[in-house]
Structure formats: structure tokens, C-alpha cells
C-alpha positions as CSV (number, residue, x, y, z in Angstrom):
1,X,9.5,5.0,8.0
2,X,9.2,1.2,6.4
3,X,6.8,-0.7,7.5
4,X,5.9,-4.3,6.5
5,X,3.7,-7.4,7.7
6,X,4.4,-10.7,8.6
7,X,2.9,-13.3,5.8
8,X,1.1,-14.5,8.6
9,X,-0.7,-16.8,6.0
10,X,-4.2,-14.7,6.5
11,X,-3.4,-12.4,2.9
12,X,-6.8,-10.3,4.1
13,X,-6.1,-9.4,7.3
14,X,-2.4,-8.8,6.4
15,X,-4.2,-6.1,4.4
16,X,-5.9,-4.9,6.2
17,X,-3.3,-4.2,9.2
18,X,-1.5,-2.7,6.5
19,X,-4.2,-0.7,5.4
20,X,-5.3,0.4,8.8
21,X,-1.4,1.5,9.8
22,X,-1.8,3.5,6.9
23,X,-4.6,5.4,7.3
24,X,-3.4,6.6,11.2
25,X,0.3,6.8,9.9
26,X,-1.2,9.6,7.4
27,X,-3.9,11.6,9.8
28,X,-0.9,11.6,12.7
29,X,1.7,13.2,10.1
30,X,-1.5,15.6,8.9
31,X,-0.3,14.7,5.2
32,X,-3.7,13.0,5.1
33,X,-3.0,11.3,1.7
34,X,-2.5,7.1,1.1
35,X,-1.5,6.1,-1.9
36,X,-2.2,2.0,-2.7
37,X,0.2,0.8,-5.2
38,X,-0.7,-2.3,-7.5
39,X,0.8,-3.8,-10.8
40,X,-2.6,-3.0,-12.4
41,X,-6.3,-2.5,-11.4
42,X,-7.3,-5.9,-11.2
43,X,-5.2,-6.8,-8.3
44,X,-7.6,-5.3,-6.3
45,X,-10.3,-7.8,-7.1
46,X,-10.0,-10.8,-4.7
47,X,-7.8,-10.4,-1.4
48,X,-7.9,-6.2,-1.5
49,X,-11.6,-6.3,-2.5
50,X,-11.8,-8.7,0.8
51,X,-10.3,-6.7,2.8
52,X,-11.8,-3.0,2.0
53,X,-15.2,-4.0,0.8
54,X,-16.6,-1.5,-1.5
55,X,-13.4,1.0,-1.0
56,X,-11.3,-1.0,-3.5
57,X,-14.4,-0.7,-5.9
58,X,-14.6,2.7,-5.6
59,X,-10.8,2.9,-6.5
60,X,-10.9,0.8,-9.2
61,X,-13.7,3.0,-10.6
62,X,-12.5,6.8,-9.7
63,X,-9.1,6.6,-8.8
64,X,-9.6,7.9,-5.5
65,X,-11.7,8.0,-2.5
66,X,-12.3,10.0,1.0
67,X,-11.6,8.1,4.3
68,X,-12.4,9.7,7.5
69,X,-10.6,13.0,5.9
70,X,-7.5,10.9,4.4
71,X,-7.7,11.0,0.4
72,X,-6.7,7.6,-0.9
73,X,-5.6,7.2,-4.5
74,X,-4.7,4.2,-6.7
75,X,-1.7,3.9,-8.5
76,X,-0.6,1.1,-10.8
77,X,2.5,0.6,-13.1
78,X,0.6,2.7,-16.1
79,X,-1.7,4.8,-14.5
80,X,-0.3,7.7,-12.4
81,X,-2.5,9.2,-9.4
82,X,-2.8,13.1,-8.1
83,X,-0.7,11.6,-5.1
84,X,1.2,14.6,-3.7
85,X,2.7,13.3,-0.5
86,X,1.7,10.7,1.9
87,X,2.1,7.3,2.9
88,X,2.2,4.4,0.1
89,X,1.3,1.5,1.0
90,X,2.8,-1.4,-1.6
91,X,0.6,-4.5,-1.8
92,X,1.8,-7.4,-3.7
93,X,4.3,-6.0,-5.8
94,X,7.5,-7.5,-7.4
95,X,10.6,-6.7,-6.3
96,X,11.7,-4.6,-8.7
97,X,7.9,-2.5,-8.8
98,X,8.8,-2.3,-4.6
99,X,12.4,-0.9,-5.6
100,X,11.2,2.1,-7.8
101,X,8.4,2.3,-4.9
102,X,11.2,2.7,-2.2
103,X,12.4,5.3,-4.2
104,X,9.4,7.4,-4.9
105,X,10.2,10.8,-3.9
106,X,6.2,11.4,-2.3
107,X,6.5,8.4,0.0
108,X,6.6,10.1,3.8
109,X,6.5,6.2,5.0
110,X,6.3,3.2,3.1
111,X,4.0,0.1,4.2
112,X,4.9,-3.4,2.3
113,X,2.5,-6.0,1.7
114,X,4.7,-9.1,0.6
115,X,3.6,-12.1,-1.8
116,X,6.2,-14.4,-1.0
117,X,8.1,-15.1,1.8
118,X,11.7,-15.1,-0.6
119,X,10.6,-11.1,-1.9
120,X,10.2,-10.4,1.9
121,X,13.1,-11.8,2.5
122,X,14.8,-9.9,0.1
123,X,13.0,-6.5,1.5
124,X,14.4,-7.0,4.7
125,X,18.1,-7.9,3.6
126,X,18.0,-3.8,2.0
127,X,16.1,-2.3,4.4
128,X,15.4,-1.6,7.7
129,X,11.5,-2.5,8.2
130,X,9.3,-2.5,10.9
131,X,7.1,-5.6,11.2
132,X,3.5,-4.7,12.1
């Protein structure tokens, strides 16, 4: 399933809605595996970092990191994860990174985290999303 928030105009708790739905989405379809997608590592300094707390740290470090028994990974543009199958959750991603995204052939749902109102605009004009 698609899943995206609202730009309620509160970036870290967006997040972390996002980030929440995707960590119950993943233990409730036992693929126990989330894979946060960024353009690069840095992105998760700032609203991520705000969000998570030392989680996105850890990412930024290892790669990956154990959450009451869900593996998370990090994935950016040039660095591939060991993501086998899961939920992705997209966070701040252009619209043509969220197109290869919605294509990804691991994705069991896919959880959007827009920047700008226009890209989630153009989300929902494609897809049929479920606002959370």
C-alpha cells in the first residue's frame, strides 16, 4: 500500500508518524524490515535526527539498526542497503528519486514523506495514497 503525510507544517512529527506507521506496517506483515530512503546521508541530520534521536545516528554510522525486532536500513542514491523486502519509507525525496522508489521491486508498502506541497501534489495526481 501508499501511504503519505499531510505537510502539516510540523516536518518532525510528520516523521515521525511516518516512521511509526512504518515500523507496525512491517511487524503486522512479519517482513520485519524498513528501509529509510534519503538523497544522501546527511539528510538525516536536522529534521530526521529530530525526530529519531540517536536511531538516525546509528544509521548514518552502520547502515542499519534493530528496532523492537524490525531491522532498519539506510539507503541513499549511491549507497545500496542489505534491504530484502519490507516497507520503505521515502523522506524528502525529489520526484524523480520517489518515482524509481515507487518502483522498487522490495517495497511491500511505500510511506512518503513530502518536501513541498507541489511534489505532493504531484504524488497524489499518480497514485492512490493514503494520508496518515
Amino acid at each position: 500500500m501508499l501511504y503519505h503525510t499531510k505537510m502539516s507544517g510540523e516536518a518532525v512529527k510528520d516523521f515521525q508518524t511516518a516512521f511509526a506507521k512504518a515500523i507496525v506496517t512491517a511487524i503486522e506483515s512479519d517482513a520485519n524490515e524498513v528501509l529509510i530512503y534519503v538523497h544522501g546521508k546527511t539528510n538525516l541530520d536536522g529534521i530526521i535526527s529530530e525526530a529519531i534521536g540517536g536511531i538516525a545516528s546509528k544509521l548514518q554510522k552502520t547502515g542499519a539498526v534493530n528496532i523492537e525486532g524490525v531491522k532498519v536500513y539506510l539507503e541513499t542514491e549511491k549507497k545500496r542497503s542489505s534491504f530484502r523486502s519490507g516497507v520503505i519509507l521515502a523522506s524528502h525525496v525529489s520526484t524523480k528519486l520517489l518515482n524509481k522508489i515507487l518502483s522498487d521491486h522490495r517495497a511491500t508498502d511505500l510511506i512518503y514523506v513530502p518536501w513541498a506541497s507541489e511534489e505532493l501534489e504531484l504524488y497524489l495526481e499518480k497514485n492512490n495514497s493514503t494520508e496518515l
